[in-house]
N, C-alpha and C positions, 0 to 999 in steps of 0.2 A: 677756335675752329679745329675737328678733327683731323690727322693726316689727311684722310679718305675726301675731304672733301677739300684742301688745299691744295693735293692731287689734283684732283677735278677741275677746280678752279684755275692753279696754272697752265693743265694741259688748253684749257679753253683757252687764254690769253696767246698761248704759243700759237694755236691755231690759225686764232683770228690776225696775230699780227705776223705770219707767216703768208696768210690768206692775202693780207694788203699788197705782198710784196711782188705777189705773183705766182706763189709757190702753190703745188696741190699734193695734197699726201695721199698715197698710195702704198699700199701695203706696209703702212709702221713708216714710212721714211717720204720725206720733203721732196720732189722734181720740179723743175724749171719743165714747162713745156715746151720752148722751145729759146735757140738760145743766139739767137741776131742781136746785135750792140742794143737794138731798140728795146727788149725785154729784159738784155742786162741792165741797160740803165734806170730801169721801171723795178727793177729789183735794187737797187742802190738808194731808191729813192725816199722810204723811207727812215733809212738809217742817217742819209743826207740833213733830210729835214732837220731829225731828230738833235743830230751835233749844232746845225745854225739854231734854233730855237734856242738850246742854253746858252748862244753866244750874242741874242738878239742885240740886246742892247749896246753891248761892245759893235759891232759891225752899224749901227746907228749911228754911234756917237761917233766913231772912228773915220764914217766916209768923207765927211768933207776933208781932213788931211790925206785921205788915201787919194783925192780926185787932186791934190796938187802936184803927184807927184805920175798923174797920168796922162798919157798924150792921144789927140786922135792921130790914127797913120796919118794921116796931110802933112802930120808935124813932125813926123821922120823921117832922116836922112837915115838911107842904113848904109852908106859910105862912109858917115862920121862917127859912126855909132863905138865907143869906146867903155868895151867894159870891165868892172874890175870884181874882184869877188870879195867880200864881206860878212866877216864874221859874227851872225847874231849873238849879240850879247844881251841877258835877260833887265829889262826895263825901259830900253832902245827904242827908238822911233821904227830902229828896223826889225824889232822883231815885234812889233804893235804892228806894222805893214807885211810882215812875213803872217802871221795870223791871220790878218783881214782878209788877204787872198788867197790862204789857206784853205779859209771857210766861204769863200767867195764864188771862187772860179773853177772850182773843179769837180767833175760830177761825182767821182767815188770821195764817200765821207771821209774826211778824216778822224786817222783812230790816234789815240795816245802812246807816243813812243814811251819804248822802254829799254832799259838798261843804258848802252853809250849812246851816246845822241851829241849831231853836229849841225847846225843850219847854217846856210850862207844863202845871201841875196844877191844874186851878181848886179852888180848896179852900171846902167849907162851913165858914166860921167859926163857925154857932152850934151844929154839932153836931161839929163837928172831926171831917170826912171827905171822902176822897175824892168830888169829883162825878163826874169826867171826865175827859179825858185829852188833849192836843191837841202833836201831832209832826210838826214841819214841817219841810221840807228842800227843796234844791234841786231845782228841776223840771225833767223831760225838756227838753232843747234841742231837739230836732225833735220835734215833737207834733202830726203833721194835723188832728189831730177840735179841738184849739184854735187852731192858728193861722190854722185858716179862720174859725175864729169871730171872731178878732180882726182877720183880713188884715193878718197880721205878714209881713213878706217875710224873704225867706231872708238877705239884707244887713243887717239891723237885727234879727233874731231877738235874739239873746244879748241886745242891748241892752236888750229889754222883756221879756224871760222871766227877766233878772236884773233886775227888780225884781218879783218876783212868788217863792212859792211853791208846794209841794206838801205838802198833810195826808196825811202818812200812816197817821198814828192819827189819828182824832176822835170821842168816841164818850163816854155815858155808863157811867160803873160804876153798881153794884149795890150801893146798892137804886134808886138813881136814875133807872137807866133803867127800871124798871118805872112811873117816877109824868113819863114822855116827857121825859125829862133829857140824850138825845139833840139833841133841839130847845135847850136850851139852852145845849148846849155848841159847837153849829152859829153859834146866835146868838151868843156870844163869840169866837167866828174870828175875828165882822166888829169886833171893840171896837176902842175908839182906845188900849188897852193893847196888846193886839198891835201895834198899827202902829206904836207909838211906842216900846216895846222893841227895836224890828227897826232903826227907823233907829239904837236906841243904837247896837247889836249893828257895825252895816252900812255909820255914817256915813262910811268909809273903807277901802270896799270895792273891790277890783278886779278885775275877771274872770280865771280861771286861762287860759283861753287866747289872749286879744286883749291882755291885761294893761290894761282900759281900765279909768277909773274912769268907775262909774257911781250915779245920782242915788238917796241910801238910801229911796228911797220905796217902800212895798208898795203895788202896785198894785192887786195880787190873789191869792189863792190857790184853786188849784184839788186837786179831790179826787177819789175812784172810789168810786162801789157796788161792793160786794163782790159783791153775788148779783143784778145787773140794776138797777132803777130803786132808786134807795130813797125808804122812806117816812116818814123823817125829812127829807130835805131837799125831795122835791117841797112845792110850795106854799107854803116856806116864809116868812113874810114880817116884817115888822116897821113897824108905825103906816103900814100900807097902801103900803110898797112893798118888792118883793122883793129878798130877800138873798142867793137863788142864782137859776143857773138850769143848768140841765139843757141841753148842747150837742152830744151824741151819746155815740157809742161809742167807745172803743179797740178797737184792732185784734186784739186777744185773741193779742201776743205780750208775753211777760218771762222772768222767770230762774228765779220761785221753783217748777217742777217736776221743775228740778235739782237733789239735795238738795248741803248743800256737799262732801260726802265725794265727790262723784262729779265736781263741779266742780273739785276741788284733781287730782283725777284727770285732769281736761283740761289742767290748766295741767302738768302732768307730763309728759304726754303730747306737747304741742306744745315743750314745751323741750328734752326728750329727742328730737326731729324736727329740733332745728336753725330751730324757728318761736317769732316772739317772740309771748309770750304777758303781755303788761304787767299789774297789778297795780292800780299806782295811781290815786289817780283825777286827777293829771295826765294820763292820758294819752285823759280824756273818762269823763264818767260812763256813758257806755253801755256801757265798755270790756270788762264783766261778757256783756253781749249779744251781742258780736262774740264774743269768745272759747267759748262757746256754740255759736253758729251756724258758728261754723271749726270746729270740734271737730267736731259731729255732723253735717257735711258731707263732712270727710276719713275717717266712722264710715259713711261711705254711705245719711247719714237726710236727707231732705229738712225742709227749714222748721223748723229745731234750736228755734227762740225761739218758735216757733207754738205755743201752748198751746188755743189754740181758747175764751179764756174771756174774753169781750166785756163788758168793765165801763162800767157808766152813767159818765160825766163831766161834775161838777158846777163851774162856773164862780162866786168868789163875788170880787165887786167894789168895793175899796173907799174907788174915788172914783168921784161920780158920773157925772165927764163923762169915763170909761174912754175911750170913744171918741175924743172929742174932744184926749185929751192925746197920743192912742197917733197920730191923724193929720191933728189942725191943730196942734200943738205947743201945745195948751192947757197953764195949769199945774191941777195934781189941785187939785178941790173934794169934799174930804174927806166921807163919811159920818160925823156926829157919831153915835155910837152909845158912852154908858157904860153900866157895867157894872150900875148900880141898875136904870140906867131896862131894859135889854133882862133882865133878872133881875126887875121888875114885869111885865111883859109876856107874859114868858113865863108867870107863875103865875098870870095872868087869863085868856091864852089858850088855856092848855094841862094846867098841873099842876091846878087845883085842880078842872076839871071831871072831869080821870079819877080824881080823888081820890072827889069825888064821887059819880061815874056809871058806873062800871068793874065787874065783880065782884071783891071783895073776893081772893077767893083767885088772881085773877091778878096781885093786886099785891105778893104774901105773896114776901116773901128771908128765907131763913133764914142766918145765917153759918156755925153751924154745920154744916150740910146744903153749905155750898160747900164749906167748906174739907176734909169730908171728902172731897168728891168732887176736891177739888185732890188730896191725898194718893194719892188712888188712882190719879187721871193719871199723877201721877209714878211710879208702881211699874207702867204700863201701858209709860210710855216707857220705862223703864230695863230692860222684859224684850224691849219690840219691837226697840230696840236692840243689846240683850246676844243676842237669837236672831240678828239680821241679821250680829253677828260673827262665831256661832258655824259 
């Protein structure tokens, strides 16, 4: 096949499966018409598929142990509700269950972390389940809407953004988040378990591109609203001082409205041209982005990474005098925060009044009523799929 007509060929493909997601091009460049949770999530929705599809089979064979370790609300006390956090380890029942509901529960697809990466499951020990979910990774290196927040300069970046992360999961499961288990899995971001795992993990750690070491301290993790502001973490506090805060917007550019079939198609595409198209993530965690933005630039699309969808960015900190270590050379003054105390806190603040005061039937999870409707996504995925072949 000529350039000229593999050109052709991919611009069609970008079209069409831009076309699916909801997007309409206009002048060289992709728009979202308009941009209510309901057309975001209609634009999430093919990339969603796309990730359960190559994971069909695992989330098959996988549900009957994930349904033992699931409750309907009937079967929650959130007065007894005791939880602990857990560190996935790769082969683990818990990270075959951190997976499942991974690909499971939640509507923006999951993308593959990269660089430091840390999971934990916080686990209810008196009812032996799932709470929640918490997936942390290496955070953007150039990030406006934070390093203004911080007045990180471009010379010392790496240095303070590698000791920090990014949540890319954080969130309650079901039935939990009906009795606001959100909130609590927020509040455990900030524990002295996290921070203290991380220095195991990190005590001799060296940047992939400066090769420096640097000091295993987490100094913060930052995270995005999926659909705008959210209302798990505004306000969210702890014995009267806050545990996030809300620091703007992202610029409503990333990868995930490329699905990967089409992206493997770019990287095809530019090494068949004689253009390095790199892989790894030696070669910069953004390297996904560039290759993107190369791609449907030589495809004749303007703003390839512009997705148009501007997610809240949540700051959460967890040494007090953030500021003072990032620019008097203070050393970190630790937020003592364990796990009891922010797990009482939360079920005086929060669970037990919407236990109390809620109506009844918006707090009602049925398991079986999910897991059928699990079953039926997957034979949704595997026909939207199996048509998009045909």
């Amino acid at each position: 096949m000529s350039r000229h007509s593999a050109t052709a060929t991919l611009r069609s493909a970008v079209i069409e499966a831009l076309d699916q997601q909801g997007f309409v091009l206009k002048e060289g460049a992709f728009h979202i018409p308009g941009k209510d949770d309901s057309n975001i999530r209609n634009v999430h929705t093919v990339s969603r598929v796309e990730r359960i599809a190559e994971h069909v089979h695992f989330i098959e064979h996988f549900m009957p142990k994930a349904e033992k370790f699931m409750l309907d609300s009937s079967a929650l006390d959130v007065a007894k509700i005791r939880p602990r956090l857990i560190v996935v380890q790769t082969g683990s029942i818990h990270e075959m269950l951190f997976r499942w509901w991974n690909f499971t529960w939640w509507s923006l697809p999951y993308e593959r972390a990269y660089g430091r990466q840390m999971r934990f499951i916080i686990w209810d020990d008196y009812h032996n389940a799932p709470i929640g979910l918490i997936g942390l990774q290496s955070p953007i290196l150039s990030w406006s809407v934070r390093d203004r927040y911080l007045g990180i300069t471009k010379d010392m970046r790496d240095f303070w953004v590698n000791q920090s992360m990014s949540a890319q999961r954080l969130g309650a499961l079901p039935p939990y988040n009906r009795f606001l288990g959100g909130k609590l899995v927020a509040l455990l971001l900030t524990s002295d378990t996290i921070r203290t795992e991380y220095h195991q993990k990190y005590k001799n750690y060296k940047t992939l591109l400066k090769k420096r070491t640097i000091p295993a301290h987490l100094l913060f993790v930052t995270t995005t609203g999926a659909y705008g502001k959210s209302s798990v973490y505004n306000r969210l506090r702890f014995n009267g001082s806050s545990v996030c805060d809300f620091i703007g917007y992202t610029s409503g550019s990333g990868s995930f409205h490329i699905p990967n079939t089409l992206y493997e198609g770019f990287i095809d595409y530019l090494q068949k041209n004689d253009m390095t198209a790199g892989r790894s993530f030696g070669y910069g965690p953004s390297v996904k982005m560039k290759i993107i933005d190369r791609t449907m630039r030589l495809l004749g699309f303007k703003k390839g990474v512009n997705h148009g969808i501007k997610r809240a960015v949540y700051f959460f900190p967890l040494a007090k005098n953030i500021t003072g270590v990032i620019h008097q050379n203070e050393k970190p003054i630790w937020e003592k925060r364990d796990v009891a105390g922010l797990t009482e806190y939360w079920k005086k603040r929060w669970a037990v009044k919407r236990t109390n005061g809620y109506p009844k039937e918006k707090l009602m999870f049925s398991k079986e009523e999910f897991l059928c409707k699990t079953e039926q996504d997957l034979v949704r995925c595997k026909n939207l799929v199996n048509g998009a072949k045909s």
